[in-house]
Phi, psi and omega in degrees: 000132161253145161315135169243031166277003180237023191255144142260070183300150213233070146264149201285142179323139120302132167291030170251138185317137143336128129236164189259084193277141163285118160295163163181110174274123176214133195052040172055025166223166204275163154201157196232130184314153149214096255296319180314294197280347183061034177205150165297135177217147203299142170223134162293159166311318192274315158343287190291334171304328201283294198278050167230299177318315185295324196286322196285336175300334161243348164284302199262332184234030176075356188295158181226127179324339188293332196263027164264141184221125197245122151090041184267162171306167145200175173250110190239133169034071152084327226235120157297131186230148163223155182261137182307304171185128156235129199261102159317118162286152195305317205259028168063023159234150170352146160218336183221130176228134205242107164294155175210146213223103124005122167344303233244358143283139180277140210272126203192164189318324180299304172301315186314302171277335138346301202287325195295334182269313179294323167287013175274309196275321203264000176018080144299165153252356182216144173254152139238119166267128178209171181214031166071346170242302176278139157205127198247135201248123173247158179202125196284147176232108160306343188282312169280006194062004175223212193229151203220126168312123137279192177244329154283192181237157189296169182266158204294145163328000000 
């Protein structure tokens, strides 16, 4: 495997802060650490999205890595599902669950319902749907029984 700090790779701006993820090309394909699991995984467009959501939830907003869960499984109607990435709360329930999207998908009723078929098992109160440009922020509002747009990502657990 080689480094690619001193190559230029050409991925897309993200509306999300900037960070330097360790890179490495190898078997003519890119890959990115990824610091949570302590292993390379191939990256992907929804890959780099994901771990720019992780860099921003815990460099910028304190989320503290022990409550992270990345890709876990479940069973929904027969069917294997994985959640993209869930952030756990000090008392061990769901607390944030991050649909993550390829640049070049549109963040839309299908992601919606998606994150929305995952939130049946896992009963978060905050969503982030994001495809890394666009990002749309939910908070179940108990007084209406449903979930209401904010304008931010929730505050750390």
């Amino acid at each position: 495997m080689s480094s690619t700090h001193d190559q230029k790779v050409n991925l897309p701006v993200l509306n999300l802060p900037p960070y330097e993820p360790d890179l490495l090309q190898s078997d003519g394909k890119l890959w990115i650490f990824d610091f949570l699991r302590k292993k390379n995984l191939v990256l992907t467009p929804e890959e780099w999205v994901r771990q720019h959501w992780i860099n921003f939830l815990i460099n910028h907003h304190d989320f503290p890595r022990g409550l992270f869960s990345l890709e876990k499984g479940m069973k929904y109607n027969q069917l294997q599902k994985r959640t993209d990435l869930v952030v756990f709360g000090r008392d061990s329930k769901p607390y944030l669950l991050v649909e993550c999207k390829a640049p070049a998908i549109k963040i839309d009723e299908n992601t919606l319902s998606q994150a929305m078929v995952y939130n049946t098992k896992l009963n978060c109160p905050n969503l982030i749907l994001s495809n890394g440009l666009v990002h749309v922020y939910l908070e179940y509002s108990i007084d209406g029984g449903r979930f209401v747009q904010r304008k931010k990502p929730p505050k750390t657990p």
